[in-house]
N, C-alpha and C positions, 0 to 999 in steps of 0.2 A: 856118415853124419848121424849123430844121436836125435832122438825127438824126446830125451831128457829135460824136461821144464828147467830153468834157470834158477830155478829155488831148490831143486832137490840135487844138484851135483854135489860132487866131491869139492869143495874148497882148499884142499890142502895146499901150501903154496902160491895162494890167491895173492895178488898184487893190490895195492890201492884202487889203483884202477879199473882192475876185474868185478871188485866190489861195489864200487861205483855202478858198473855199467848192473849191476843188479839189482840195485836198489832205484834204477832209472827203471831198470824191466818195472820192475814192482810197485813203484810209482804211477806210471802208466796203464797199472793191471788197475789199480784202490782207482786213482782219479775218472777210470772211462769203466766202473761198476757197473753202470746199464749194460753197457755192451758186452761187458767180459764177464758177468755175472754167473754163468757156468762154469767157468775155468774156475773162477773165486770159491764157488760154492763145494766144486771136488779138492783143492788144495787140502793136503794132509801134513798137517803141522809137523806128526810124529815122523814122518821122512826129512825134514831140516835143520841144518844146523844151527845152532845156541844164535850166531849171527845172522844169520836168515831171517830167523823169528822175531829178535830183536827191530831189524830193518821191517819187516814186515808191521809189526810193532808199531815205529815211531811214523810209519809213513800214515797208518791211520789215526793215531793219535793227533799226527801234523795235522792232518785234514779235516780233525772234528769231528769224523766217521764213526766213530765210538759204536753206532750201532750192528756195525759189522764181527764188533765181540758177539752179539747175540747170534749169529749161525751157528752151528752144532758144530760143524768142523774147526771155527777161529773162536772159540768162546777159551780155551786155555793161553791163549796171547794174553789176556787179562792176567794172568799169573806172571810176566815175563819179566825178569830182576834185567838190572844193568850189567851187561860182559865187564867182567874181573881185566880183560888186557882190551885196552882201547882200539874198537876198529876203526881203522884210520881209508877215508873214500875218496883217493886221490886230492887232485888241489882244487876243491871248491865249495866255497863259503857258504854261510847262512849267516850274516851277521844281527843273530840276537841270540836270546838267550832261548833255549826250545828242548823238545824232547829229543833230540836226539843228544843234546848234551848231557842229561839228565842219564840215558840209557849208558853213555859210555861212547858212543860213533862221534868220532871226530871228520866233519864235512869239510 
């Protein structure tokens, strides 16, 4: 077993689903910030991919977090354009219009 963080793997061949269950890891890392505030504060951006960032991206974006660009390590997520090919995160909705539409992830 790897102790590989779920943001820095290899994605090649990722399913909907796989990406899903990442953007749930990473959901749960932004929304419980108190607690996981050290994990938050060593993530190294430059180890992930264009999608990772992204999800990373709209999950604080979702959240209003905004001040989370001001740490030294996530202050280049402010820079992060829309993925060119739509990532698509299994079958499940957000019915409005948000940032992850805007980025290109199709929920």
């Amino acid at each position: 077993m790897t102790d590989t963080k779920p943001y820095y793997m290899n994605q090649t061949g990722w399913t909907p689903d796989e990406y899903y269950g990442l953007h749930r890891y990473l959901h749960r890392l932004i929304l419980h910030y108190d607690r996981k505030k050290d994990e938050i504060m060593s993530m190294d951006v430059n180890k992930m991919t264009d999608e990772t960032k992204v999800l990373l991206y709209c999950v604080i974006e979702y959240y209003h977090l905004e001040e989370l660009f001001e740490l030294d390590n996530l202050s280049s997520l402010e820079k992060c354009v829309p993925l060119t090919t739509p990532l698509v995160l299994g079958n499940h909705g957000i019915n409005e219009k948000n940032v992850y539409e805007k980025m290109n992830v199709i929920l």
